[in-house]
N, C-alpha and C positions, 0 to 999 in steps of 0.2 A: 721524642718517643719514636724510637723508628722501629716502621711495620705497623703502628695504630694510629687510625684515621681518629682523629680528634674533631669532634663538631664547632667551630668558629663561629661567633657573632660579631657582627659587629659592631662596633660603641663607637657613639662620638662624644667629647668631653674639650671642653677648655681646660688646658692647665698653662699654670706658669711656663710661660718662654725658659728662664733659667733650667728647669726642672728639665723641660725638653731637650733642649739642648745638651745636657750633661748625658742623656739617656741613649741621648743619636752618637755621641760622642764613645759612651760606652761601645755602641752597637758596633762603631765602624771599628773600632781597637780589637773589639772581641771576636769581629768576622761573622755576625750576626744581624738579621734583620730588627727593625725599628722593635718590630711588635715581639721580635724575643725578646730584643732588652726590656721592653715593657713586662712582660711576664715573668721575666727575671726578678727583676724588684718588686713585681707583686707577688711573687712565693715567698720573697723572702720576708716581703712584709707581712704575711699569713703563719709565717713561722714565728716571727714573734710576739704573735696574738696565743701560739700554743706555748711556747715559753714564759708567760705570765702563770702558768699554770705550774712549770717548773719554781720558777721565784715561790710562790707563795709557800711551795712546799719546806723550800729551802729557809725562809721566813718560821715557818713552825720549827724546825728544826733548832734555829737559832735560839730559839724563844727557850726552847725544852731545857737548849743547854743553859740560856742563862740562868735559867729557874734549879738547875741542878746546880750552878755556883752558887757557894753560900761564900761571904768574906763580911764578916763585922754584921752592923746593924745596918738591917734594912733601912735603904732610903727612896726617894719619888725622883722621876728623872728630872723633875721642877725643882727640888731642891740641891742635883747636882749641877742645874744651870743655874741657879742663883749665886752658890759657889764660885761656879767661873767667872760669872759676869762683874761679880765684887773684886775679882784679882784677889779673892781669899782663895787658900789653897785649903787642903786637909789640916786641921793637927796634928801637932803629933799622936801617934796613936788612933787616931781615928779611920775609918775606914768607910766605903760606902758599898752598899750591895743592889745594881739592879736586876 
């Protein structure tokens, strides 16, 4: 952020040696200090605490559409994995709708 004074605390934490390393390693690749790469991966891990929020919507969507597919008679998704599991396939004719 340059031109804004950002307030810093400072945290001490054990983490994994492995974890560390990979972070130092990033840091020195990217021309960056330890504690950017650390903030680096921790925005990015914050950003996909708001992308669950994408997913779910994405999850309804899915839903809407399967419910607007109509094919044959309605079945439970338990009875299309019983199906598979037996190595029985469809009949002929038969169709399934989740």
């Amino acid at each position: 952020m340059a031109g804004c004074a950002e307030t810093r605390l400072p945290v001490t934490m054990r983490l994994p040696r492995r974890e560390v390393e990979l972070v130092s390693e990033y840091a020195q690749e990217a021309g960056v200090t330890r504690t950017e790469a650390f903030l680096h991966f921790l925005r990015l891990g914050l950003q996909v605490d708001d992308s669950s929020e994408r997913l779910a919507s994405i999850e309804q969507s899915v839903e809407e559409i399967l419910r607007c597919v109509t094919v044959g008679k309605p079945a439970s998704v338990g009875f299309a994995a019983a199906k598979a599991a037996d190595g029985g396939g469809l009949e002929e004719g038969e169709e399934i709708r989740l």
